[in-house]
C-alpha positions as CSV (number, residue, x, y, z in Angstrom):
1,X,0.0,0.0,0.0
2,X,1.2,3.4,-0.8
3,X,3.0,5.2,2.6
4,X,0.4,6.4,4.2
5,X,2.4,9.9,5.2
6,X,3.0,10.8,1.5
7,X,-1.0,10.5,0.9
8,X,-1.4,13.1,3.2
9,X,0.3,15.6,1.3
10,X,-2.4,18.0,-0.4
11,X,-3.7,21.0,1.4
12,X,-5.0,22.3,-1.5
13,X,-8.8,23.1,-2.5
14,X,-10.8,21.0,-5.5
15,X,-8.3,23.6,-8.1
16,X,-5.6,21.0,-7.5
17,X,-7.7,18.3,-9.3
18,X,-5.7,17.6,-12.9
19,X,-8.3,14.9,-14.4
20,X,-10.8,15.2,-17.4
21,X,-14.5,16.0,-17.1
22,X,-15.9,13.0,-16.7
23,X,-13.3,11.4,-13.9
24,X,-13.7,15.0,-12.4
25,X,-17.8,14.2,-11.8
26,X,-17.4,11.1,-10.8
27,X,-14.7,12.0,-8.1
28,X,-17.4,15.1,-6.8
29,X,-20.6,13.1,-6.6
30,X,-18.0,10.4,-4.3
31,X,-17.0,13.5,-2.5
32,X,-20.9,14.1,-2.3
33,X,-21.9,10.9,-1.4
34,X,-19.7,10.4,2.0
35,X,-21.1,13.7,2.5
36,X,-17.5,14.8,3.1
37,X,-16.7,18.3,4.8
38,X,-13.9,20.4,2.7
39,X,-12.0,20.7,6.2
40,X,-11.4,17.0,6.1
41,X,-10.1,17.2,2.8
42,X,-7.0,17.1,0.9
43,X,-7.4,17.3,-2.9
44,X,-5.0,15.7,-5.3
45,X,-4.2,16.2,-9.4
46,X,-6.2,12.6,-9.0
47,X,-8.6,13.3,-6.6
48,X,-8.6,13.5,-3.0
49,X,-7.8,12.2,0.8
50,X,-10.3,12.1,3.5
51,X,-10.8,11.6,7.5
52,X,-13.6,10.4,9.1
53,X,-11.9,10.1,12.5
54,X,-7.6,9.2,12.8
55,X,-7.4,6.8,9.5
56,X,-6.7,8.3,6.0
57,X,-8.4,7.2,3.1
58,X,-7.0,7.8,-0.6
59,X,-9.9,8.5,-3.6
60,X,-8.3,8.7,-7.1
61,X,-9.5,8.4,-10.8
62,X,-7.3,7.5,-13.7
63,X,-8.2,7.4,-17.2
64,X,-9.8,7.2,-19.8
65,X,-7.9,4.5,-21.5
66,X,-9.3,2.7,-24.5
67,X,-10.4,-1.0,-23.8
68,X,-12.5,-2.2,-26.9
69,X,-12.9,1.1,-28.2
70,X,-14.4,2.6,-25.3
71,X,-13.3,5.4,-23.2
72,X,-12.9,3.5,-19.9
73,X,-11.7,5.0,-15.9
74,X,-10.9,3.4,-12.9
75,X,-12.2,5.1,-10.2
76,X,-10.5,3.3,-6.3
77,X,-10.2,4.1,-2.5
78,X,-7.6,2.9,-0.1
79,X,-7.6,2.9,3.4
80,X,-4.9,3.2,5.3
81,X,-5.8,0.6,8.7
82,X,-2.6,-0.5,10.4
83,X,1.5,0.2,10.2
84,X,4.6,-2.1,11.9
85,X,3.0,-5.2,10.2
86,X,5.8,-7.9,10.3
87,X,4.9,-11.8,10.8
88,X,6.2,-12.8,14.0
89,X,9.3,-15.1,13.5
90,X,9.3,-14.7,10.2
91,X,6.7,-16.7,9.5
92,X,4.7,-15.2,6.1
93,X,2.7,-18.1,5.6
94,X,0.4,-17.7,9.0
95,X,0.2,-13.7,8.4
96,X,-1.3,-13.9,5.0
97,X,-4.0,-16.8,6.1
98,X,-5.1,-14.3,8.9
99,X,-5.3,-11.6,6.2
100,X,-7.3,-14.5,3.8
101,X,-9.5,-15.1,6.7
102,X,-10.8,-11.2,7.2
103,X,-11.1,-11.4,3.8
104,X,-13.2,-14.3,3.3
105,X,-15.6,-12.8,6.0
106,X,-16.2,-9.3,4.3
107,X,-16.9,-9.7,0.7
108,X,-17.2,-6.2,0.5
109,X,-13.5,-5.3,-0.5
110,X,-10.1,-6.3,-0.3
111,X,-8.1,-6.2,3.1
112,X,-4.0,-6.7,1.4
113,X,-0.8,-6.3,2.8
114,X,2.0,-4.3,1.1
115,X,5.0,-2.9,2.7
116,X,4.8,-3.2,6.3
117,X,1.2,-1.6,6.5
118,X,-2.5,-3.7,6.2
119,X,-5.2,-1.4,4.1
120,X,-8.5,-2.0,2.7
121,X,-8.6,-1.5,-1.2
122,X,-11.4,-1.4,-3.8
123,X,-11.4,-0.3,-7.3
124,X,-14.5,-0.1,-10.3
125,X,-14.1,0.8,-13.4
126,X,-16.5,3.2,-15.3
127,X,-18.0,4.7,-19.1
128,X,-19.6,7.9,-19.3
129,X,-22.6,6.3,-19.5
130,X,-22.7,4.0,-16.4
131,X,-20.8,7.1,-14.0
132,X,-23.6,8.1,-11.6
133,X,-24.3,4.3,-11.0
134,X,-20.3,3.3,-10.1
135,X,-19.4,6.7,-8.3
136,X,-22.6,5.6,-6.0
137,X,-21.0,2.0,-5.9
138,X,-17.5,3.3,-5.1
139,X,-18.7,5.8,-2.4
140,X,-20.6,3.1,-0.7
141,X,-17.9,0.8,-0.7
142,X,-15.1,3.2,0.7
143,X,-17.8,4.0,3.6
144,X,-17.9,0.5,4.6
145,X,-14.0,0.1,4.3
146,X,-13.3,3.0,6.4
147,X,-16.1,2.1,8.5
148,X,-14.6,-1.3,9.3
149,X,-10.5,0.0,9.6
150,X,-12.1,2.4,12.2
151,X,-13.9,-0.1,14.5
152,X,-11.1,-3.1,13.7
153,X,-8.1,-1.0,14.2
154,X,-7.5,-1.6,17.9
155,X,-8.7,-4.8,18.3
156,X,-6.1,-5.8,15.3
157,X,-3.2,-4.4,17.2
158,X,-5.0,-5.7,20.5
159,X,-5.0,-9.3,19.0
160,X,-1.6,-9.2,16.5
161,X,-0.4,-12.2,18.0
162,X,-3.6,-14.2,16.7
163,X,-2.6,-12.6,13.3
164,X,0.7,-13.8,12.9
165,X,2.2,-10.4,13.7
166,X,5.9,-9.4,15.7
167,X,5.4,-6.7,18.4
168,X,5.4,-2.8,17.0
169,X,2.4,-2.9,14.7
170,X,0.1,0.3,15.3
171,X,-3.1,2.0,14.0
172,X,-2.1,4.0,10.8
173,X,-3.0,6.9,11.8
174,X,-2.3,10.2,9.4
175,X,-2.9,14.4,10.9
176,X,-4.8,15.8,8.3
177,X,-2.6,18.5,6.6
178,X,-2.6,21.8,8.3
179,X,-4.9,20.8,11.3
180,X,-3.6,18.2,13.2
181,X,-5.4,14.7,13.9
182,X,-9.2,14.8,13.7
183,X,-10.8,14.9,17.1
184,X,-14.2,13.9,16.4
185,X,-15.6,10.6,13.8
186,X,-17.7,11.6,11.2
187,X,-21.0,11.3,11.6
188,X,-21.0,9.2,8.3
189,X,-19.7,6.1,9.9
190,X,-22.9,5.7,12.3
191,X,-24.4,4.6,8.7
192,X,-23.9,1.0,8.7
193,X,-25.8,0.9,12.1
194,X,-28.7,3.3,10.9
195,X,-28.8,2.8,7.3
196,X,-27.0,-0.4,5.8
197,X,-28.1,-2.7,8.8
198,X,-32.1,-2.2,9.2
199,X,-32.1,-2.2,5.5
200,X,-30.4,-5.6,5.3
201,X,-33.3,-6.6,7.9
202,X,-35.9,-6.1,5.5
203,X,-36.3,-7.1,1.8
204,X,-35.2,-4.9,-0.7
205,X,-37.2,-1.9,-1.7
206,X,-36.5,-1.6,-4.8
207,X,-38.7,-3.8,-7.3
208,X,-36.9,-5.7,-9.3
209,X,-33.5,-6.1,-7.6
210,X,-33.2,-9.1,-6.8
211,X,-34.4,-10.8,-10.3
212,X,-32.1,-13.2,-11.1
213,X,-33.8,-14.2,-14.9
214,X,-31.4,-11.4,-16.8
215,X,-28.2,-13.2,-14.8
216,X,-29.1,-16.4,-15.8
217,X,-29.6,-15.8,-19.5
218,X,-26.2,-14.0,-19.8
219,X,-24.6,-17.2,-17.6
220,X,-26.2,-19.5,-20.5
221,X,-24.7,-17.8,-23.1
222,X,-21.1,-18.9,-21.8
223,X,-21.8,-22.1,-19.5
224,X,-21.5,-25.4,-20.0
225,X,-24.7,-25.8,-17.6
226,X,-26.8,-23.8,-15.5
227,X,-28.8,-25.0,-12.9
228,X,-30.6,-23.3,-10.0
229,X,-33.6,-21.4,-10.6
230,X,-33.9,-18.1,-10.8
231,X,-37.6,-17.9,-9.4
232,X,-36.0,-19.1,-6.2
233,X,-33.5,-16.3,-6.1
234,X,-30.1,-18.9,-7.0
235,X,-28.3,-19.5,-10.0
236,X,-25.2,-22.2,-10.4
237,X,-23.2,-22.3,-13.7
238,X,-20.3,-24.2,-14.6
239,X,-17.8,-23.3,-17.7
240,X,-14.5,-23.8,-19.2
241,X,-12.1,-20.7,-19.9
242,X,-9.2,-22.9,-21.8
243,X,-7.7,-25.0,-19.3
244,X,-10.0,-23.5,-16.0
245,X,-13.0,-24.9,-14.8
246,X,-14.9,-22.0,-13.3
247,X,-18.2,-22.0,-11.4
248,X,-20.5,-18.8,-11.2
249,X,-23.1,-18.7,-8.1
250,X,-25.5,-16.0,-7.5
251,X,-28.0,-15.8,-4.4
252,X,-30.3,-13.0,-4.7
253,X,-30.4,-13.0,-0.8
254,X,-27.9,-14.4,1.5
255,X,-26.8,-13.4,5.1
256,X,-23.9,-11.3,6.1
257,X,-22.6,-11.3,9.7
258,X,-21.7,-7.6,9.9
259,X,-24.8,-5.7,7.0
260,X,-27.8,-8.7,7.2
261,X,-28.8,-9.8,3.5
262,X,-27.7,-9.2,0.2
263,X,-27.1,-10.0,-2.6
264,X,-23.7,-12.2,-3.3
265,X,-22.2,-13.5,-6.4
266,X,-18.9,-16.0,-6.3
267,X,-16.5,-17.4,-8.8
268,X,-15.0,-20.7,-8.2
269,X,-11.4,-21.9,-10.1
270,X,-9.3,-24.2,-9.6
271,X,-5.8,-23.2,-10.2
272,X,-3.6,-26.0,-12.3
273,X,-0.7,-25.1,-9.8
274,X,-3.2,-27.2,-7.4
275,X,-3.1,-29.7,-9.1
276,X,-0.1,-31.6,-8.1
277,X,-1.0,-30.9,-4.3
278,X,-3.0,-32.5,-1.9
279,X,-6.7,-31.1,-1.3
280,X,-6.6,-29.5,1.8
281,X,-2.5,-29.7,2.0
282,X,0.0,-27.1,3.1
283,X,1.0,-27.0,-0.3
284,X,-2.3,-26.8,-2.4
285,X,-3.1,-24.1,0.7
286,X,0.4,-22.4,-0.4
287,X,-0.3,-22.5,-4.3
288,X,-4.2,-21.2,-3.4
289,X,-2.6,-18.5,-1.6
290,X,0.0,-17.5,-4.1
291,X,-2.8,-17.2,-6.8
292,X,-4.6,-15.2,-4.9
293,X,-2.2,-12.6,-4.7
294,X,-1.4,-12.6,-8.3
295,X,-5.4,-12.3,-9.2
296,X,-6.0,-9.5,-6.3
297,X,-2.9,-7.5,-7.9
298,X,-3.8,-7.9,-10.9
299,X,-7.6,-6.9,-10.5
300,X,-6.3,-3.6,-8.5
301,X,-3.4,-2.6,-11.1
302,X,-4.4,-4.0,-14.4
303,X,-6.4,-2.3,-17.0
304,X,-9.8,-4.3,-16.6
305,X,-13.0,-3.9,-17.3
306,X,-14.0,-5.5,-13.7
307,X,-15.3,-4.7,-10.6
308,X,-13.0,-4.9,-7.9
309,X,-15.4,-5.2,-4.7
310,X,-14.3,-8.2,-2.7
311,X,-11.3,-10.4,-2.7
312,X,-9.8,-13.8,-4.1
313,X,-9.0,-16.2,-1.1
314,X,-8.6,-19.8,-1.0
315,X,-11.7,-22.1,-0.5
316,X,-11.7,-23.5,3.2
317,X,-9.1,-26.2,2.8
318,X,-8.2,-25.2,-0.8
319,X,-10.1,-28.3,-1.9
320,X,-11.8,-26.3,-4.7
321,X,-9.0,-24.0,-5.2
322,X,-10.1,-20.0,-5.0
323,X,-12.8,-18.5,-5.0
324,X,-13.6,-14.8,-5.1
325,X,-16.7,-13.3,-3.2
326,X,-18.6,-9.8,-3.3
327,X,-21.7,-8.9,-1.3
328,X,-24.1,-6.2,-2.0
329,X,-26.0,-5.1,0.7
330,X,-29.6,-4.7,0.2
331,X,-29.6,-1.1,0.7
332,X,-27.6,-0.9,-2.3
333,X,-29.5,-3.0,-4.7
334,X,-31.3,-1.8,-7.8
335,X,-32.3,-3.5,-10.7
336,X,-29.4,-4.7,-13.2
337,X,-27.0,-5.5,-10.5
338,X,-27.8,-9.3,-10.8
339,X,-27.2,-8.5,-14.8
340,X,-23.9,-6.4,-13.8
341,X,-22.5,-9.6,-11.4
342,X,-22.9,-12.1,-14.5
343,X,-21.3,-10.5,-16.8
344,X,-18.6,-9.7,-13.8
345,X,-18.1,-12.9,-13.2
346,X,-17.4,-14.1,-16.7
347,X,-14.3,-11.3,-17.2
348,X,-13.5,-11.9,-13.7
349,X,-13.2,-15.5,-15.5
350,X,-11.2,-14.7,-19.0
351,X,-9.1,-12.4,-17.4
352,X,-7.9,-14.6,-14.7
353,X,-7.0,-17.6,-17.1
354,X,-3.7,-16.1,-19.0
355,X,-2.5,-15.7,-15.2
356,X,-3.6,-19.0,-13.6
357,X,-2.1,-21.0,-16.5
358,X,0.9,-19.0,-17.3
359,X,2.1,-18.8,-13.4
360,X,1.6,-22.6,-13.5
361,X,3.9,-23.0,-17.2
362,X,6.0,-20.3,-15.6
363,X,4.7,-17.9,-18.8
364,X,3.8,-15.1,-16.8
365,X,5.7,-12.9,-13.9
């Protein structure tokens, strides 16, 4: 993760912001959404830094690139959670199963380790035309993020020897330029208790949003079988991306410990580097957790076309190799999301393939 001290480096006012029109809409109606005061605010040529209470948290747009012929942007957030993160006697392995496991609970973004520090990432990637709809996505993913480094922070450092971790990790905690530490949290992270949560009690509101039928369709157009039945609010496909066997769920309402339901979509592969390994081995666990890494990179850094809201861990035991998992909480859900997830899923799919099979050939770095 990028040093949390050089992100808080701004000071100036929205002037600073050095992006096109569109990315520069879509970083304001984020900035709108969080319902962020200026005061809290350091703008950036690519966007901005925030605090809701002691943690920072980066916004940035880049783009547009051409993918297909399309203008396309990436709009991402990264929260800056804990610093002095070192496995305890050296031992890597243990540290990045803890970090698996948080993962593999939120569904809602990805928790990585880079350089000594712990963060919470996400990144979606946008046209002109679907803007409003992503910035809203973005926004409410960040909000959840920070939401969760702010109420986790302590009890990580309280409990770093159940993570893995050597003594000397602390909160990441960043001053806001020009003003010191904030003293008060933002009244936005009381939304998950009064919005998110009583929402997830309830179904959705919105008609439509948990329709399953448009999913499906686009699922048959690429699977080698599709079962489930949408009426029922689940769809199962299984299909072959060259040597991968991938399986697509969807559950138009499932539980989630922290936000109640929502809707969640998975992809199952099995890596060939598991292949050779035991099910449930320290190696095939090794292998699932390399590839893991390479595919969470890959979906924050390369230029794709997917929506980065979740993380790839290892199945429980690595017997079916990874899978990745987002949720989306019902009081996010509109109709087309179901629609958006598929077609997810199936990049999500073909993108991963060239990596999978080339880190197993020893094609790809």
């Amino acid at each position: 993760m990028e040093d949390a001290d050089r992100r808080a480096t701004g000071g100036a006012g929205r002037g600073a912001l050095r992006v096109d029109a569109e990315a520069r809409a879509a970083l304001l109606a984020v900035h709108e959404r969080l319902r962020i005061d200026d005061a809290w605010t350091a703008w950036h040529a690519d966007g901005f830094t925030w605090w809701a209470h002691r943690l920072a948290q980066r916004i940035r747009v880049e783009g547009p690139h051409d993918v297909g012929g399309r203008p396309t942007y990436w709009a991402s957030f990264e929260t800056a959670t804990l610093r002095g993160v070192v496995p305890a006697a050296g031992d890597d392995r243990a540290l990045r199963t803890s970090v698996a496991r948080l993962n593999r609970a939120a569904h809602l973004y990805e928790i990585h380790l880079r350089g000594g520090r712990l963060g919470v990432r996400g990144r979606v990637f946008f046209r002109p035309e679907t803007r409003a709809f992503r910035a809203r996505l973005l926004a409410d993913r960040a909000l959840l993020a920070v939401t969760w480094a702010e109420r986790q922070a302590d009890a990580l450092v309280a409990g770093a020897h159940r993570l893995g971790l050597a003594e000397g990790v602390a909160v990441d905690a960043v001053p806001v330029p020009g003003r010191g530490p904030r003293p008060d949290a933002d009244a936005m992270l009381g939304a998950v208790d009064a919005v998110f949560l009583p929402l997830g009690r309830e179904a959705p509101r919105t008609a439509g949003a948990t329709d399953l039928r448009a999913a499906a369709d686009v699922l048959a157009g690429a699977a080698d079988r599709v079962g489930g039945d949408p009426a029922e609010g689940a769809v199962d496909a299984t299909l072959r991306e060259g040597d991968l066997v991938a399986r697509v769920t969807l559950h138009a309402q499932a539980d989630h410990p922290g936000l109640g339901r929502g809707m969640l979509a998975r992809v199952h592969l099995r890596p060939p580097a598991l292949d050779g390994a035991a099910p449930g081995s320290d190696a095939a666990h090794d292998a699932a957790l390399d590839a893991c890494a390479t595919l969470n990179e890959a979906s924050w850094s390369m230029p794709w076309p997917v929506l980065h809201v979740g993380a790839w861990t290892p199945d429980r035991d690595a017997v079916e190799g990874v899978a990745y998992a987002t949720f989306h909480p019902n009081a996010t859900l509109v109709p087309g999301v179901a629609h958006a997830l598929a077609y997810d899923a199936l990049g999500r799919i073909r993108f991963a393939h060239p990596l999978l099979v080339g880190r197993a050939s020893g094609d790809v770095n």
